[in-house]
Structures are given as structure tokens and as C-alpha cells.
C-alpha positions as CSV (number, residue, x, y, z in Angstrom):
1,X,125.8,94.4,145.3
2,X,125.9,92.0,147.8
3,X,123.4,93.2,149.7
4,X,121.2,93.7,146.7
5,X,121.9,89.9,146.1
6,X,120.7,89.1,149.7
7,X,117.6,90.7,149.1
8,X,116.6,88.9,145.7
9,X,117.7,85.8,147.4
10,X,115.3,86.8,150.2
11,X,112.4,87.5,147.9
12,X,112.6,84.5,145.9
13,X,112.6,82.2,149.6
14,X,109.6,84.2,150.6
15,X,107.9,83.9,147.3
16,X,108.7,80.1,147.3
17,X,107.4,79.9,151.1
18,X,103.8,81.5,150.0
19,X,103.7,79.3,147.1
20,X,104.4,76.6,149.7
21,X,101.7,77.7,151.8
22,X,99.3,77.9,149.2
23,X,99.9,74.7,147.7
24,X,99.5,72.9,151.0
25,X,96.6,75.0,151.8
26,X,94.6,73.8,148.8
27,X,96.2,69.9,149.1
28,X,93.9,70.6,152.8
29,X,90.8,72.0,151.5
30,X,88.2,71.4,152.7
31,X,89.2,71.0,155.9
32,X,86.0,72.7,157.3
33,X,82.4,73.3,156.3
34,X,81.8,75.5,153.2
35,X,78.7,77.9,152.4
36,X,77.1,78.9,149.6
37,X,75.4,82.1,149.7
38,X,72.2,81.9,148.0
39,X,71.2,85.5,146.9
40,X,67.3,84.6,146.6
41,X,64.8,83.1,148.7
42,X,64.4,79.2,149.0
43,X,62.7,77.5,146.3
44,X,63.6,78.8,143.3
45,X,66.0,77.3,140.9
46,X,68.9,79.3,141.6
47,X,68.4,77.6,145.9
48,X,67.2,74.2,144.0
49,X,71.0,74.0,142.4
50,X,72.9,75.5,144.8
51,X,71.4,72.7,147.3
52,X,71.3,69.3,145.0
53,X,75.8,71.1,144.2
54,X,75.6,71.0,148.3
55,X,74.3,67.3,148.9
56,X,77.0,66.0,146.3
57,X,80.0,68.1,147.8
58,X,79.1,67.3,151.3
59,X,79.4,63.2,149.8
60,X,82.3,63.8,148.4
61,X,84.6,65.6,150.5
62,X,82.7,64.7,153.8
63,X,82.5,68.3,155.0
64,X,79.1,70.0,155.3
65,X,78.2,72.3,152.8
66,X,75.7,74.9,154.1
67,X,73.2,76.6,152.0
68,X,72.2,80.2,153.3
69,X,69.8,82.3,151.8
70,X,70.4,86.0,151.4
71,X,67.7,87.3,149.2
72,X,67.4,91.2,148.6
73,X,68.4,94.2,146.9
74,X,68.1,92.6,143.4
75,X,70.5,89.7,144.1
76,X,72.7,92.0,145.1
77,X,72.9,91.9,148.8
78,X,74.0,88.3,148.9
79,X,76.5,88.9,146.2
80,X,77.9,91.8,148.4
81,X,78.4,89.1,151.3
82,X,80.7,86.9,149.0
83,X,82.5,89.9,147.5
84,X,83.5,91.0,151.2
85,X,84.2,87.3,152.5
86,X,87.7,85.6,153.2
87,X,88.9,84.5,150.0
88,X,89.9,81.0,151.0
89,X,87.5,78.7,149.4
90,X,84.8,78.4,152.3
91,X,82.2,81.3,151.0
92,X,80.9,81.0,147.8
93,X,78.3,82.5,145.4
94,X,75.5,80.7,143.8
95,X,75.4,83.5,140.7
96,X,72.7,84.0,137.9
97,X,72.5,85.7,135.0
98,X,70.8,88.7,137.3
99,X,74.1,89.7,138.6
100,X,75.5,90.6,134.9
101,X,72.2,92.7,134.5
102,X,72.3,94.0,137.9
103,X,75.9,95.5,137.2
104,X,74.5,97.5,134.4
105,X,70.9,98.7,136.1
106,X,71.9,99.7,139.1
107,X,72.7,102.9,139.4
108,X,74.8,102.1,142.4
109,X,76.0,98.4,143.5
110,X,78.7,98.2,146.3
111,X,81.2,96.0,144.1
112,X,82.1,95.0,140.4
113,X,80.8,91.4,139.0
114,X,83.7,90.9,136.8
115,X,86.4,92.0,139.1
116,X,85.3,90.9,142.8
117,X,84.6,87.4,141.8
118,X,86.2,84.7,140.5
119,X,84.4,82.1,138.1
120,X,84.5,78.1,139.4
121,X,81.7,77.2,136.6
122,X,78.8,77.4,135.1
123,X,76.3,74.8,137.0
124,X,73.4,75.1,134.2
125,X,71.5,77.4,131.9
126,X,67.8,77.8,132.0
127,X,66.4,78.7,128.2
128,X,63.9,81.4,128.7
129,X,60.8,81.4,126.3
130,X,58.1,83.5,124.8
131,X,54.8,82.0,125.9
132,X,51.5,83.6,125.5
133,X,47.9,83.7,126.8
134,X,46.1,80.8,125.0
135,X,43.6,83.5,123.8
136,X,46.4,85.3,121.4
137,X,45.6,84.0,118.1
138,X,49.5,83.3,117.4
139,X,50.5,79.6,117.0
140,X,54.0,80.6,115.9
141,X,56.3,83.3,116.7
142,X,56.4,84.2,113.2
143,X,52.9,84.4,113.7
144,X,53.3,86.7,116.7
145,X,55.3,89.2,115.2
146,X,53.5,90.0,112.3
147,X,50.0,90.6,114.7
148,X,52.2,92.9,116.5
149,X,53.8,94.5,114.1
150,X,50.1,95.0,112.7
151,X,48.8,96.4,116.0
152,X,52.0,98.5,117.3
153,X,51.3,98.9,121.4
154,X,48.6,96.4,121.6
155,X,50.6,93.4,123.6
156,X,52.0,93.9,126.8
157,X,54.6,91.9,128.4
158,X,55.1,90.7,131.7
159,X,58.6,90.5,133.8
160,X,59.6,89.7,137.4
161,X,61.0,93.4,138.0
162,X,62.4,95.9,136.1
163,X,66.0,95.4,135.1
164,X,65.3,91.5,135.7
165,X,66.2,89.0,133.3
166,X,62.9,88.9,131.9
167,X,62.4,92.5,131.3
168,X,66.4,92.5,129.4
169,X,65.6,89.8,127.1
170,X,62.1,91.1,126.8
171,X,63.7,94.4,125.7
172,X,66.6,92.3,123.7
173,X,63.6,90.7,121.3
174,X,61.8,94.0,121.0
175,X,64.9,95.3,119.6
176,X,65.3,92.5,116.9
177,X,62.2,91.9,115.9
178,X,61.5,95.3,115.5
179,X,58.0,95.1,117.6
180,X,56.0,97.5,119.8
181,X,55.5,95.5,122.9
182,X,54.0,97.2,126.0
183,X,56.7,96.4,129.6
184,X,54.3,95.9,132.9
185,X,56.9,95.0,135.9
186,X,55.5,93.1,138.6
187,X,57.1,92.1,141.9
188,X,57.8,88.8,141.3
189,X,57.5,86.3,138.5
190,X,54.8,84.9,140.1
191,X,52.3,87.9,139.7
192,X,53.5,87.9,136.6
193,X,52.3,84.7,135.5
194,X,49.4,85.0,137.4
195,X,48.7,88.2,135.4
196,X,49.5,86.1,132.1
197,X,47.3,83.3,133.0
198,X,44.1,85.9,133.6
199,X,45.1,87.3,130.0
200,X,45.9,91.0,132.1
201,X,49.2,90.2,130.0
202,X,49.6,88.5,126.7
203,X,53.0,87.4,126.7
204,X,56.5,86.6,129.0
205,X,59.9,85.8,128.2
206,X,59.4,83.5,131.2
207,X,62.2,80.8,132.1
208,X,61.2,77.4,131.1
209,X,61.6,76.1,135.0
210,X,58.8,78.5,136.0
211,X,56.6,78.5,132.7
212,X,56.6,74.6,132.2
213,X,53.8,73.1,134.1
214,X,51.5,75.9,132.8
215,X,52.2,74.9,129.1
216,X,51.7,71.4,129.5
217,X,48.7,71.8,131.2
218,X,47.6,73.9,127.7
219,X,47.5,77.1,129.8
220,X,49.9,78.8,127.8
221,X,51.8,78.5,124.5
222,X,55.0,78.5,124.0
223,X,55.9,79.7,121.1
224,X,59.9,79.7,121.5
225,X,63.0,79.6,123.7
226,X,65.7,82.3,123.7
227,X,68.7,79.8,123.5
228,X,70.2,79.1,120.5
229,X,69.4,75.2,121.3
230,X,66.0,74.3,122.2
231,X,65.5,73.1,125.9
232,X,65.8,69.4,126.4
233,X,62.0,70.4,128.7
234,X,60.3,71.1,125.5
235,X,62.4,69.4,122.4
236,X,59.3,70.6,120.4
237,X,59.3,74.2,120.7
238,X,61.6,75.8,118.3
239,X,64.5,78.7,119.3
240,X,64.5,82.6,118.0
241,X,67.3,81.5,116.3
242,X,66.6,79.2,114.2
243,X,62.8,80.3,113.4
244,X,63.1,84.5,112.8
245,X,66.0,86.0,114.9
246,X,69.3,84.1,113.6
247,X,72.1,84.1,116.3
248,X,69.7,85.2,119.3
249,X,70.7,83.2,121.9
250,X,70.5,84.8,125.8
251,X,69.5,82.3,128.8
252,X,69.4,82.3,132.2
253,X,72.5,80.7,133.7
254,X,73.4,80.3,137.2
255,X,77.0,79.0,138.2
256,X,79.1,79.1,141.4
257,X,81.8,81.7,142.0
258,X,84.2,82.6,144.4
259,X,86.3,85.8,146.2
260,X,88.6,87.4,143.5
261,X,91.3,86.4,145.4
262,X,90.4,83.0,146.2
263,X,93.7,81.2,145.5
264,X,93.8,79.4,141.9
265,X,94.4,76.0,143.2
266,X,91.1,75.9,145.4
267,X,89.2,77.5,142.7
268,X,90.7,74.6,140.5
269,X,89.9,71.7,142.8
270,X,86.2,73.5,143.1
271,X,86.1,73.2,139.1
272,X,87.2,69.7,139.0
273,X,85.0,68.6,141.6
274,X,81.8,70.4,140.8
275,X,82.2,69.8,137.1
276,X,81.8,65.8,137.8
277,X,78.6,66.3,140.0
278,X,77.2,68.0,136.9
279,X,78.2,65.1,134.7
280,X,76.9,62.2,137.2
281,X,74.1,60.8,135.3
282,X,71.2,61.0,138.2
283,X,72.4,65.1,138.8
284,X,71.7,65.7,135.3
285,X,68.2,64.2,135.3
286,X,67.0,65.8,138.3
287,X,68.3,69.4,136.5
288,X,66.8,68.1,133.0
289,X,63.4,67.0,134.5
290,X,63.3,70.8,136.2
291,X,64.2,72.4,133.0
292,X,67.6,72.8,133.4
293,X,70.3,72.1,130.8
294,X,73.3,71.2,132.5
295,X,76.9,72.6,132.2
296,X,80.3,72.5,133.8
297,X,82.6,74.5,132.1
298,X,85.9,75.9,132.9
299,X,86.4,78.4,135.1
300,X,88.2,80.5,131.9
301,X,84.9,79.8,130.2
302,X,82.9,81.4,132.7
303,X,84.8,84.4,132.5
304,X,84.5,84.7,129.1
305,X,80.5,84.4,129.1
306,X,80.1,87.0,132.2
307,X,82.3,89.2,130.0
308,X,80.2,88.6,126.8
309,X,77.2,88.9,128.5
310,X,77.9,92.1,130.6
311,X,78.6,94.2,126.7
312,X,75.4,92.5,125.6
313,X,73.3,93.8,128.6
314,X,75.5,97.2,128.4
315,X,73.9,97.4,124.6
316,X,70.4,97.2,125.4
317,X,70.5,99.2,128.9
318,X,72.1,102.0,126.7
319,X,69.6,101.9,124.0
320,X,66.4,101.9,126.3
321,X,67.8,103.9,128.7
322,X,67.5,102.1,131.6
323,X,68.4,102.9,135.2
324,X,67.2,101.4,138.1
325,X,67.5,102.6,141.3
């Protein structure tokens, strides 16, 4: 009994010493320079964010935040990186809305979204929207879907890729509105658009980052976003759900995230931290003027919307049959 004493006594000093540890470890962090993995190639939004997050940590904790790009694989190679890294605080994920979809297209991915990461938050969410050529006839998406549903197979739709955020929602609206529309990947969203723009394609479920400029230049028409609120970008188009699909609402978000077993206090003073950069007021024009509607949420929130989200894309990916390999 005694010794059995000796040994609870020993555990609980040990357990005390790591929480210790840990405590002082995150009362120290930073105490060197942190990088955040980019899983795309510079330029995009997903590298815009991650680098305006960077500027502002770097001036905050004076440590130099270092943004590297690891495009590939569907996202997935960079995410890979992260997954596999120390879990101390000084590797982290600039995550989208891909990595959700990637998780259930991929035939094979070398680790689990929901279980290898843990959420710091949500940095912003990019509406996506259904623009057209200017030479479809539609000036509404009511409009839309009652030409299509009167022509079954006519329209074609663009997308970045297959198993790409476009393609998903693309395949999510088909589904609800009950249309025939006609998938052409390309490799890239730019090819895409450039494909749109010629009228080789009639329609995208574009993000409103990337289909902006060509809508205000009366290129193309936007006839509606895919979040449930309409993007501050365009205040004028209306949302699917308000207009003819009630309670759509899918986006693409991109947030920062961290090793599973990043220890809760750094993941915490991440949170706190990169949730007031979001709310400084110059941050949130520079994200609002690029489409982007800004966020900051808990960390418990983000959880909750990667696990919501991965069952929605589960859905569709099941009902179309999709596999990509």
C-alpha cells in the first residue's frame, strides 16, 4: 500500500511538473520565428491572408513570421508538412475549405483533417457566386433555373479542378435546384474564367475574390452568392438562400490551424492574438476591399464548421460518386 501510495504521489509530481512545463512553455511563446505553411502558390487569397496574419504577428510579438509556399497535390502536400511537424506552436497551416473536400475526394491522403490538426480560427470566408457569360439571357437566378430546367444538358459549368471547391458547390446547387448542368474541369481557375469569359462555358460557382473585377467591368453577371449573407464586395447581388434555395449556405473559408497536439495554451494565445488582427479596423478593409468577409472565431467554432462541413461534402461526394485520384 505504501508503495502504491508512492507511486500515485509520483504521478501526480510528474503530471504537475509537465503542466509546469507547459504553462511556462506557452508564457515564452514565441520565443523564435514562426511559419506558416501556405499549401498554394503565391498570389492567391489563401497566400494574400496568410501574409497580411504574418505582417501583424511579426508587430506584435516581434518574432518573424515566415510565409512558405508548398503548393501541390490538391492542397494536400503542404497540409501533410504541418500534420508531420513539431507540435509546438512554430509550424502552422493556412487551411481552406479545399482540405474538407480533399478529405472526402481523395482516394488516398496521408493524414485525417479533423484529427491531425487542431483549429486556432477561422481568418475569413470568401462567398462563392454563380456568375454567367453576359450572352446567357438570365438576369436572375430564378431566371437561370427555369432556362435550364427548360433545356436539360445545355449549360456547362466551369471549376478549377475536379473535387475543387468549385466543382462541390457546383454539384451542391445542381442537387437543389434540381438542374442538368454540364461539369468541364480545367486546371486552374484561371482557364476557367478564361473559358467563361469566351462563352466556351456559361456559368461558374466562382469565388467572389477571383470573379470581381470581371463583373464590374460588365463581363459577367452575377446572379448570386452561395453564402447565406450576401458579400459585403457586391451588397447588391442577392444569396441562394434567400432568392430560390432556402438555407444554402457553403463558402470558401480559409483559417489557420495547428499540429493536433500543439499544446492548448499556445493554440489559445494564437486565438486571442490572431482574432484581434482580424478585428483591427485597417485588416478588415484590406480583406473587405479583396472580397473577403472577415472572421475570428473560436478555436471550438472552427472545429465545429470543419466537422459540419466534412458530412456536407461526405453527402454530395456520395451521391455523385466522386473519387479523385
Amino acid at each position: 500500500m505504501k508503495r502504491l501510495l508512492n507511486c500515485i504521489a509520483l504521478a501526480a509530481g510528474l503530471t504537475a511538473m509537465a503542466s509546469n512545463a507547459i504553462a511556462q512553455t506557452a508564457a515564452n511563446y514565441p520565443s523564435r520565428p514562426i511559419k506558416i505553411v501556405v499549401p498554394f502558390a503565391p498570389g492567391g487569397t489563401t497566400d494574400m491572408l496568410a501574409r497580411l496574419v504574418g505582417q501583424r504577428l511579426t508587430l506584435a510579438w516581434g518574432q518573424p513570421v515566415v510565409i512558405e509556399n508548398k503548393p501541390g497535390a490538391g492542397a494536400t502536400l503542404g497540409a501533410d508538412i504541418v500534420a508531420k511537424s513539431a507540435p509546438d506552436g512554430y509550424t502552422l497551416l493556412m487551411g481552406a475549405a479545399h482540405h474538407t473536400i480533399a478529405q472526402k475526394v481523395y482516394a488516398k491522403i496521408p493524414y485525417q483533417f479533423d484529427r491531425d490538426f487542431a483549429p486556432i480560427t477561422m481568418v475569413a470566408m470568401v462567398p462563392n457566386m454563380v456568375v454567367v457569360n453576359s450572352d446567357v439571357p438570365a438576369k436572375t437566378i430564378g431566371e437561370f433555373i427555369a432556362l435550364s430546367k427548360s433545356q436539360p444538358g445545355k449549360f456547362n459549368y466551369g471549376s478549377a479542378g475536379a473535387g475543387t471547391a468549385h466543382h462541390l458547390i457546383g454539384e451542391m446547387f445542381k442537387l437543389r435546384a434540381g438542374v442538368e448542368l454540364v461539369h468541364v474541369p480545367y486546371k486552374g481557375s484561371a482557364p476557367a474564367v478564361a473559358d467563361l469569359l469566351s462563352g466556351q462555358v456559361q456559368l461558374m460557382f466562382d469565388t467572389v475574390t477571383s470573379g470581381l473585377p470581371q463583373v464590374k467591368a460588365g463581363k459577367l453577371r452575377a446572379l448570386a452568392v452561395t453564402t447565406a449573407k450576401r458579400s459585403s464586395a457586391m451588397p447588391d447581388v442577392p444569396s441562394l438562400s434567400e432568392t430560390v434555395l432556402p438555407g444554402f449556405d457553403v463558402g470558401t473559408w480559409f483559417g489557420l490551424l495547428a499540429p493536433a497536439a500543439t499544446p492548448p495554451a499556445i493554440v489559445q494565445k494564437l486565438n486571442a492574438e490572431i482574432v484581434k488582427i482580424i478585428q483591427q479596423p485597417d485588416v478588415r478593409k484590406q480583406m473587405l476591399e479583396a472580397g473577403s468577409e472577415p472572421m475570428g472565431n473560436t478555436s471550438q467554432q472552427m472545429a465545429a464548421q470543419i466537422k459540419a462541413e466534412l458530412e456536407a461534402f461526405e453527402s454530395v461526394v456520395k451521391q455523385i460518386k466522386l473519387v479523385v485520384e
